[in-house]
C-alpha positions as CSV (number, residue, x, y, z in Angstrom):
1,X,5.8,-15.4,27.2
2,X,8.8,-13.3,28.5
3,X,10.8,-11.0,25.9
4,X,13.6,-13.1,26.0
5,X,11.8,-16.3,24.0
6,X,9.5,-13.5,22.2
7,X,13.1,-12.5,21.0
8,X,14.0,-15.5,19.5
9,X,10.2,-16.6,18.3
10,X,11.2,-13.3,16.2
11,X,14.4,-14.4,14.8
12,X,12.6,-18.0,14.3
13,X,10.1,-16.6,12.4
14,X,12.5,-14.8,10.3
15,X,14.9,-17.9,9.6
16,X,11.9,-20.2,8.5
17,X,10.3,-18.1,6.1
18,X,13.9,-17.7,4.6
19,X,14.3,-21.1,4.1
20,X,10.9,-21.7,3.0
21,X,11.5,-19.4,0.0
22,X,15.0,-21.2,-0.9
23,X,13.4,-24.4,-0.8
24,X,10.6,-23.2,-3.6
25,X,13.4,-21.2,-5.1
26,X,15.8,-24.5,-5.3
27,X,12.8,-26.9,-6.7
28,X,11.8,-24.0,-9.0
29,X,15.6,-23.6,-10.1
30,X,16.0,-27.4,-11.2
31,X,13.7,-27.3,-14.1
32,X,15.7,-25.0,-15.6
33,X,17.3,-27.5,-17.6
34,X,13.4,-29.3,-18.4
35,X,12.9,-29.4,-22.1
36,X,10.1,-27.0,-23.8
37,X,6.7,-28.3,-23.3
38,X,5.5,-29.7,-26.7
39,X,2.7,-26.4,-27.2
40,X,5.3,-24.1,-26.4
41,X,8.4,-25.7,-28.9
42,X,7.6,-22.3,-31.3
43,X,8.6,-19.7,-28.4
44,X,12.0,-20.1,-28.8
45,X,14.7,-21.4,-31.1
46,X,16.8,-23.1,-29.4
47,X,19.6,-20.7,-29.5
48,X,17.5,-18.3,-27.8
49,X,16.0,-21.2,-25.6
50,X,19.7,-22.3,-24.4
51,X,20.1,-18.3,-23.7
52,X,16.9,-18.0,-21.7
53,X,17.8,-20.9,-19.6
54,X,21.3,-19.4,-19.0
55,X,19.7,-16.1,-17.9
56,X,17.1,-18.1,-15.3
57,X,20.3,-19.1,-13.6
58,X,22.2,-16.1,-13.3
59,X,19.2,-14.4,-11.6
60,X,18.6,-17.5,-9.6
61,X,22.4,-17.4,-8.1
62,X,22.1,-13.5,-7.9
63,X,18.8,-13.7,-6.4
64,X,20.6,-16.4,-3.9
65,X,23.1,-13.7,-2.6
66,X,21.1,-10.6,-2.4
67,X,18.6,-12.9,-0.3
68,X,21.2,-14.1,1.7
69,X,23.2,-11.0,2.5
70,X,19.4,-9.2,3.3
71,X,18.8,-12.4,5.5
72,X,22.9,-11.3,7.6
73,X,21.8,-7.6,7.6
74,X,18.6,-8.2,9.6
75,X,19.7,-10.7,11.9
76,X,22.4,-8.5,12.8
77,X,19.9,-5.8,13.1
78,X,18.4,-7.7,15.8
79,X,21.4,-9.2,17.4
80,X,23.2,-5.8,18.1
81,X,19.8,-3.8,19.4
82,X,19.7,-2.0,15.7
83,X,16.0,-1.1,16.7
84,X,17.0,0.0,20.1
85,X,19.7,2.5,18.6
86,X,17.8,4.0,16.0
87,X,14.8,4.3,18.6
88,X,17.4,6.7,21.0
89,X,18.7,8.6,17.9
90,X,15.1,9.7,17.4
91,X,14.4,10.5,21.0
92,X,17.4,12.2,21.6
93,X,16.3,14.6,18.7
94,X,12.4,15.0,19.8
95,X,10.0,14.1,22.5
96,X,7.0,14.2,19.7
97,X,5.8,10.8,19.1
98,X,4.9,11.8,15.5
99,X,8.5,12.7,14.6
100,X,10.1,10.0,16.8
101,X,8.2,7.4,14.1
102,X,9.1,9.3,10.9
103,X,12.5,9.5,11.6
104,X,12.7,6.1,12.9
105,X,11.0,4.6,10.0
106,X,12.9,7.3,7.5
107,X,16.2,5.9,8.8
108,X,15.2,2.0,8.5
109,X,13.7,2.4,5.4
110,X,16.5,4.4,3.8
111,X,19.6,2.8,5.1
112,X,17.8,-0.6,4.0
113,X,17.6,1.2,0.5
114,X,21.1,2.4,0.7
115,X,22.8,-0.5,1.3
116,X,20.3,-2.8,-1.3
117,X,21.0,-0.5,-4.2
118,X,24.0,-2.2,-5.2
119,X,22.4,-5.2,-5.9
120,X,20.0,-3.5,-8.3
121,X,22.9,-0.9,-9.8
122,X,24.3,-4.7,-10.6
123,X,21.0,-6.6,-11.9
124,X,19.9,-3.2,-14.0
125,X,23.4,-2.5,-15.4
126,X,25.3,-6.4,-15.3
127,X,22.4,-8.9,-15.3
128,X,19.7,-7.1,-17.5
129,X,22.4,-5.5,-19.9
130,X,24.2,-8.5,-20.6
131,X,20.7,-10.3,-21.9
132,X,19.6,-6.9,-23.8
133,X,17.2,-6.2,-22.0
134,X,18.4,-2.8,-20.0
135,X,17.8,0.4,-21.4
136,X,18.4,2.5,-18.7
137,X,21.3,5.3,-18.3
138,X,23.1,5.8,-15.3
139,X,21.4,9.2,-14.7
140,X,17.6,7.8,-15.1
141,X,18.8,5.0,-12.4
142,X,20.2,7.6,-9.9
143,X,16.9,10.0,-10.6
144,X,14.6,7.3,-10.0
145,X,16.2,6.4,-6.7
146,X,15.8,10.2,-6.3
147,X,12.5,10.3,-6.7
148,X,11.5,7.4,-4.9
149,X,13.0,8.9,-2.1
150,X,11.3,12.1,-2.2
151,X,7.7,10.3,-2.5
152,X,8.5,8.1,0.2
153,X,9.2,10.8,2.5
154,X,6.3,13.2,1.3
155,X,3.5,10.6,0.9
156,X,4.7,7.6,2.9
157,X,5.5,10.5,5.7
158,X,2.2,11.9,5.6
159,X,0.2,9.1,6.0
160,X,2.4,7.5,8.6
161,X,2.6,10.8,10.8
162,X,-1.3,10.6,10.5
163,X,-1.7,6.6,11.6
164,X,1.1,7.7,14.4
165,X,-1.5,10.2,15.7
166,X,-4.3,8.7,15.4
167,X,-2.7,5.7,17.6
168,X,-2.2,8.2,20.7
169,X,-4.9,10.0,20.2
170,X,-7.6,7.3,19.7
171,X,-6.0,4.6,21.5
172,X,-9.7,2.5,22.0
173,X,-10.8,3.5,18.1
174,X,-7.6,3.6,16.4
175,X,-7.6,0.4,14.4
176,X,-10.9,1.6,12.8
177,X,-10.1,5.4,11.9
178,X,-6.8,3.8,10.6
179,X,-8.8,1.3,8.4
180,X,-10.8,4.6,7.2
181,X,-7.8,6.2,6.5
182,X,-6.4,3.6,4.2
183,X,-9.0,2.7,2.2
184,X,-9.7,6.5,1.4
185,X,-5.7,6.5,0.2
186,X,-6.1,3.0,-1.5
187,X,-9.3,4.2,-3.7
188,X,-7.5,7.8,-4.2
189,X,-4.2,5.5,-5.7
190,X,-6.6,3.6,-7.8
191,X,-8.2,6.3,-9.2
192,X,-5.3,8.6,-10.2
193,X,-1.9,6.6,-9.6
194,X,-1.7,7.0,-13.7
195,X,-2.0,10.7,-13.5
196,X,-0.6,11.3,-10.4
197,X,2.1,8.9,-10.0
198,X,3.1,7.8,-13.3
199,X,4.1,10.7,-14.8
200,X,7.0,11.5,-11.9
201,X,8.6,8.5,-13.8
202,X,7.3,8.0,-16.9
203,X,6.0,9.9,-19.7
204,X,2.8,8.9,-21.1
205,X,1.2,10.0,-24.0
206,X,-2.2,9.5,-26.3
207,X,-2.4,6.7,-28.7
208,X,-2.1,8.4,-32.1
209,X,-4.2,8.5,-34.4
210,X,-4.5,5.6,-36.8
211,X,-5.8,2.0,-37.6
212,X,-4.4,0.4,-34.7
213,X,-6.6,3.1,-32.3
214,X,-9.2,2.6,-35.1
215,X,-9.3,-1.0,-34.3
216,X,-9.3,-0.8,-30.2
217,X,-11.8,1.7,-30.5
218,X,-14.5,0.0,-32.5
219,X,-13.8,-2.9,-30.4
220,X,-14.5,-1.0,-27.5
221,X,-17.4,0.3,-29.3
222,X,-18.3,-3.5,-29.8
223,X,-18.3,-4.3,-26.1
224,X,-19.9,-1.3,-24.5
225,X,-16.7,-0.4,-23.3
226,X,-16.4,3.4,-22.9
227,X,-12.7,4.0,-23.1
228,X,-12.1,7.4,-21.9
229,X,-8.3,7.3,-22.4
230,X,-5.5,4.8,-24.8
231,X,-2.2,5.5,-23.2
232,X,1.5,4.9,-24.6
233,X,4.0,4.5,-22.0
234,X,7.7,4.9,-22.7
235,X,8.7,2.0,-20.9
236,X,11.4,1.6,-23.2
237,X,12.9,4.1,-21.3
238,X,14.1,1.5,-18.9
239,X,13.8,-1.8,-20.8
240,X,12.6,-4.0,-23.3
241,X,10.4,-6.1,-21.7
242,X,6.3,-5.1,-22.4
243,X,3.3,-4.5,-20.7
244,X,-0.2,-3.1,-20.5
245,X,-2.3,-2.3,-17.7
246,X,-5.9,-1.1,-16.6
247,X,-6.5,1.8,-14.1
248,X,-8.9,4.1,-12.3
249,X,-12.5,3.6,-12.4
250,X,-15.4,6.1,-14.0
251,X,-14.7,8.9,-15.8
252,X,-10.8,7.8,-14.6
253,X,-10.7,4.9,-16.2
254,X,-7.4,4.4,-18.3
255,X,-5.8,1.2,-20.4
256,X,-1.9,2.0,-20.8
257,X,0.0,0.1,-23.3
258,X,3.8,0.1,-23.1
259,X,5.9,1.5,-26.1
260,X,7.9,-1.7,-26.2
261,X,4.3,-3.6,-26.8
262,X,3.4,-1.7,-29.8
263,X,6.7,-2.3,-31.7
264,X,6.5,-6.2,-30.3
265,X,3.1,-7.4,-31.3
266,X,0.7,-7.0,-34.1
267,X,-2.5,-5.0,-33.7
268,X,-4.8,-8.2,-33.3
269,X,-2.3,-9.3,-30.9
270,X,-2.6,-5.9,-29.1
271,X,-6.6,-5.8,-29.5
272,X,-6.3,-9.7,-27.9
273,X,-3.9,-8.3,-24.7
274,X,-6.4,-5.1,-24.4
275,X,-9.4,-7.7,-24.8
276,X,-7.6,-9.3,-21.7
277,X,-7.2,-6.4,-19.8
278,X,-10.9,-4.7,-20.5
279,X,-11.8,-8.2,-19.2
280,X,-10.8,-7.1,-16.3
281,X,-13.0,-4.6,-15.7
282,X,-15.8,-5.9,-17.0
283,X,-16.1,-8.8,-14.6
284,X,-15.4,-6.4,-12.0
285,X,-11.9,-8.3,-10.5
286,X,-10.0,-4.1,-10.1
287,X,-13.1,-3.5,-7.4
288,X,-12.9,-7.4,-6.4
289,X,-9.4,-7.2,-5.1
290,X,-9.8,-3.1,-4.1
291,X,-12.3,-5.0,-1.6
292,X,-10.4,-7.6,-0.7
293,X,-7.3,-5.3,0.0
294,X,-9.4,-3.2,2.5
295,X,-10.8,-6.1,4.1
296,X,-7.5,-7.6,4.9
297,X,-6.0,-4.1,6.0
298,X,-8.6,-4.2,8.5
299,X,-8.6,-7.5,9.5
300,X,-4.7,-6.8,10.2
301,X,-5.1,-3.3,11.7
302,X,-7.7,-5.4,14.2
303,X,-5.6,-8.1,15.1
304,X,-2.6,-5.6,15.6
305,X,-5.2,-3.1,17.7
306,X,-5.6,-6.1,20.5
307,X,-1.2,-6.5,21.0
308,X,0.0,-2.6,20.0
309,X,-0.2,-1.7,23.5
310,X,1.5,-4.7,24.8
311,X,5.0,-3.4,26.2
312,X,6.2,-6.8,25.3
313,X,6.7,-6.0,21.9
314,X,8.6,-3.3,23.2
315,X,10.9,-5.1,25.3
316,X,11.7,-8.5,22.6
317,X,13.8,-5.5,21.1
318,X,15.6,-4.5,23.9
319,X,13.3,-0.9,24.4
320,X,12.0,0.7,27.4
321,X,9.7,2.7,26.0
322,X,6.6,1.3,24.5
323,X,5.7,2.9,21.3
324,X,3.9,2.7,17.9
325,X,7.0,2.0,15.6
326,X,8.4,-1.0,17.6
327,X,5.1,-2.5,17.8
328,X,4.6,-1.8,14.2
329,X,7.9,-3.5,13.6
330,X,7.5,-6.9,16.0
331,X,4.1,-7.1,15.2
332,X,4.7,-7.5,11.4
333,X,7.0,-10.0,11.9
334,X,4.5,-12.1,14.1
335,X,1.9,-11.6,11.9
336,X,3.9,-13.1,8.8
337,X,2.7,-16.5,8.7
338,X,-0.5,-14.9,8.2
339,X,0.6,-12.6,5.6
340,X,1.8,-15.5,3.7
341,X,-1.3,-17.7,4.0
342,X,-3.2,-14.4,2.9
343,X,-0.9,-13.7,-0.4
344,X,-1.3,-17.7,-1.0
345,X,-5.1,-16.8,-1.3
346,X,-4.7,-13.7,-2.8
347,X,-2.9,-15.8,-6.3
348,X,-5.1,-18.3,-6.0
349,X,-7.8,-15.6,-6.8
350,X,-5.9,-13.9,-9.1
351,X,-4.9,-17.4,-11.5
352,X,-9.0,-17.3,-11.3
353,X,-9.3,-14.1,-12.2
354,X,-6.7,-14.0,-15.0
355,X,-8.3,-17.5,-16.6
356,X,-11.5,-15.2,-16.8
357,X,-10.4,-12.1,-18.7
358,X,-8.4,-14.9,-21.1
359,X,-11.6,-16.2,-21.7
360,X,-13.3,-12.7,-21.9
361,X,-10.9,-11.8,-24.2
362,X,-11.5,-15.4,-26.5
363,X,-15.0,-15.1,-26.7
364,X,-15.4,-11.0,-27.4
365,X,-12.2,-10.9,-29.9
366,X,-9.9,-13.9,-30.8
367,X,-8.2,-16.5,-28.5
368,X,-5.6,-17.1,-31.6
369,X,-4.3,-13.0,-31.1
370,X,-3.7,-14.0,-27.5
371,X,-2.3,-17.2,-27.7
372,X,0.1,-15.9,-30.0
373,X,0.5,-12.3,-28.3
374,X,1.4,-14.1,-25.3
375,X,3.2,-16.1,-26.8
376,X,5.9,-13.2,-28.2
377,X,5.7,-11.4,-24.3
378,X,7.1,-14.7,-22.9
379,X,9.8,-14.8,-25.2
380,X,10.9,-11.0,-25.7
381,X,11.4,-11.3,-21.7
382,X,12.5,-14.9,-20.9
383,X,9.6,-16.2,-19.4
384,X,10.1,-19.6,-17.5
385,X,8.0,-22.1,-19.3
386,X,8.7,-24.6,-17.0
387,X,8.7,-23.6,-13.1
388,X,7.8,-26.2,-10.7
389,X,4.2,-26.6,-9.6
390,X,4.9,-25.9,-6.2
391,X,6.8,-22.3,-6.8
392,X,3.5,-21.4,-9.2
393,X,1.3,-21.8,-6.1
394,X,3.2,-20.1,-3.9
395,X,3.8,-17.0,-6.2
396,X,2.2,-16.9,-9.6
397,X,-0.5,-14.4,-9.4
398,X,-0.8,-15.5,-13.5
399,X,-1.3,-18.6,-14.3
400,X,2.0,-20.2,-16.7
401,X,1.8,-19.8,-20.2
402,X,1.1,-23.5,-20.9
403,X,-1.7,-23.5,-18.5
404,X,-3.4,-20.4,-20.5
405,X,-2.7,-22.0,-23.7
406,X,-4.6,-25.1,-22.9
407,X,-7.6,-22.7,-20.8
408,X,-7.9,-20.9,-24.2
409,X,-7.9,-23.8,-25.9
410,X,-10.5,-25.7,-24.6
C-alpha cells in the first residue's frame, strides 16, 4: 500500500463511519412519533409526552448539523495538509520530540474545542433552556471551559509527554511500559476522581443527617455494605436532569447522589436507585470493566506497537518526518472499525450488567421503588421510550426503560 491510497483508505474510513451513525440516527429519529408503549402510558401526560417528542427532534436536527459541520472540518483538515502544518509549527519552535507532541496535540485538541463550543454555548443556553432543563449561568459555562482546559493541559500533558518518551526511549518495550502506565492512571482515576476531580467542578457535600440517611444506612447495614461516604452533588448547578453514581474501591469507596435526585424522588425510590448502584459493586461489574478497559488499552497499544514505526503513516498525511503524534493520529483512524466492534461489546456487557444490579436491587430492597424511581428519571429528562432496536444495540450501555420494567417484572 503506497501513501496515496493509505490517504484515501483514511478519508474512507472517516466517511463510512459517518454515515453509519446517520443511518442509526435516521431509523432511531422515526419513532419519534411511535405512541407510548402500554407499561409506560403513566410517564407522561400527553402534554408533556407531545413536548418530549418535540424536544427528541430538535436535538436530532441539531445533532444533524454539529455532526455534519465536525464531518467538513476534518475532511478539510486532511484535504489542505492541516496535520502537516501544525506538525512544522511545532518543529519550527523545538527539536524535542516531547514538546513537538504536546504542542501538536495542544493545538488540535484546542482549536477542535474552540471552534465546537458554539454548538454547546447553543445546546446549553437555546436547546436545554428552552425545555427547562438548563441551569447554568454564562460565567459557570465559560469557567468550566476554563477548567477543562487547564486539566487537559496539566494532566492530559503529563501523561502524554510521558507515553511520548517512553516511545523513543523504549522503542522494542514501549507498548508494554505504556500499558503499565495507563492502568496505574486508570486505577488512580477510579479511586479518587470523586475527590480529586469532582470537586474542580462540583461541590459535594455529606448527606445530612436524617431519615432518608437513616434509611440508606440500615439498608447498607442490611446488605453488608460498608458505606464509607453518602455524597450530595449540586448538579443542579448545571441542570435539572438527576443522577447517582458509585466510585472508588476500599476505604475509597463513595455513592454520590445528585441534588436534583433528592428533590425528585421519594426516599424508597432513592434507597431502590442506591440498591441499583450498590449492586454494582457487589457483583463486582466497577473491577469487571476496570479489567476489561486495561485489557483493551493493551490489546490496542500492541496492535499500534507493530505499525508506529512504519513511515507510511507518516507520509498518508503528507509528513517527512516519522513521528509519534502522526502515527498516533493515522493509527486511530485505522484502528476505528475495531474500536467500534469493541464499544458494541463493551454495551452488550454493560445491558448485562445493569439487568443484574436491577435485579440486585429487587431482591435486596423493592423492584416497585425502582420501577417507579425510574420511571420519574425518564420523565424529569425526556427519556426516549421508544428508540429503534437497532440504535439500542449500537449505543445503549442501559437497557430502555421498557426492557427494565419487564426484567423487573418477571
Amino acid at each position: 500500500m503506497d501513501a496515496n491510497l493509505l490517504f484515501y483508505l483514511l478519508i474512507g474510513i472517516i466517511i463510512l463511519n459517518f454515515c453509519v451513525d446517520s443511518f442509526i440516527d435516521f431509523l432511531n429519529a422515526k419513532h419519534f412519533n411511535d405512541p407510548i408503549p402500554k407499561p409506560l402510558t403513566d410517564v407522561y401526560a400527553k402534554d408533556e409526552y407531545l413536548k418530549s417528542q418535540e424536544y427528541k427532534k430538535v436535538r436530532y436536527r441539531f445533532s444533524r448539523i454539529s455532526t455534519i459541520f465536525s464531518l467538513v472540518l476534518t475532511l478539510l483538515f486532511f484535504i489542505l495538509d492541516g496535520f502537516a502544518f501544525v506538525d512544522n509549527f511545532a518543529r519550527s519552535y523545538t527539536e524535542n520530540p516531547i514538546w513537538i507532541s504536546i504542542i501538536f496535540f495542544g493545538i488540535i485538541m484546542l482549536g477542535s474545542d474552540l471552534l465546537t463550543t458554539p454548538f454547546a454555548y447553543y445546546s446549553t443556553f437555546v436547546i436545554e433552556e428552552k425545555y427547562g432543563f438548563n441551569k447554568t449561568n454564562r460565567k459557570t459555562f465559560f469557567l468550566d471551559k476554563l477548567k477543562s482546559w487547564l486539566l487537559m493541559a496539566l494532566l492530559g500533558g503529563a501523561i502524554l509527554a510521558l507515553i511520548t518518551w517512553l516511545y523513543y526511549k523504549f522503542p522494542d518495550n514501549f507498548w508494554w511500559y505504556t500499558w503499565i502506565v495507563i492502568s496505574i492512571f486508570s486505577v488512580f482515576i477510579n479511586m479518587f476522581y470523586t475527590t480529586l476531580i469532582v470537586p474542580i467542578f462540583n461541590k459535594q457535600t455529606a448527606l445530612a443527617p436524617g431519615e432518608l440517611r437513616n434509611k440508606i444506612e440500615a439498608y447498607a447495614k442490611k446488605v453488608g455494605f460498608k458505606l464509607n461516604r453518602i455524597m450530595v452533588i449540586d448538579g443542579s448547578k448545571r441542570s435539572t436532569k438527576a443522577n447517582a453514581y458509585f466510585s472508588g474501591f476500599g476505604s475509597t469507596k463513595q455513592v454520590t447522589l445528585y441534588d436534583t435526585l433528592i428533590n425528585d424522588l421519594t426516599e424508597d425510590e432513592i434507597i431502590a436507585v442506591l440498591a441499583h448502584e450498590v449492586g454494582h459493586y457487589k457483583k463486582k461489574h466497577i473491577l469487571y470493566n476496570l479489567v476489561a478497559g486495561i485489557m483493551t488499552t493493551g490489546i490496542t497499544l500492541y496492535i499500534f506497537s507493530l505499525l508506529a514505526g512504519n513511515p507510511l503513516l507518516s507520509e498518508a498525511l503528507h509528513i517527512d518526518i516519522p513521528s509519534f503524534h502522526i502515527g498516533l493520529i493515522t493509527f486511530g483512524i485505522l484502528y476505528t472499525p475495531i474500536s467500534e466492534a469493541t464499544g458494541l461489546l463493551m454495551n452488550i456487557i454493560s445491558r448485562k450488567f445493569e439487568y443484574q444490579a436491577d435485579n440486585y436491587a429487587k431482591e435486596t430492597f423493592n423492584s416497585t421503588a425502582l420501577i417507579s424511581g425510574l420511571k420519574k428519571l425518564s420523565q424529569k429528562s425526556f427519556s426516549n421510550l421508544t428508540p429503534h432496536s437497532w440504535y439500542v444495540f449500537m449505543h445503549y450501555s442501559h437497557p430502555t426503560l421498557l426492557q427494565r420494567m419487564q426484567n423487573l417484572k418477571a
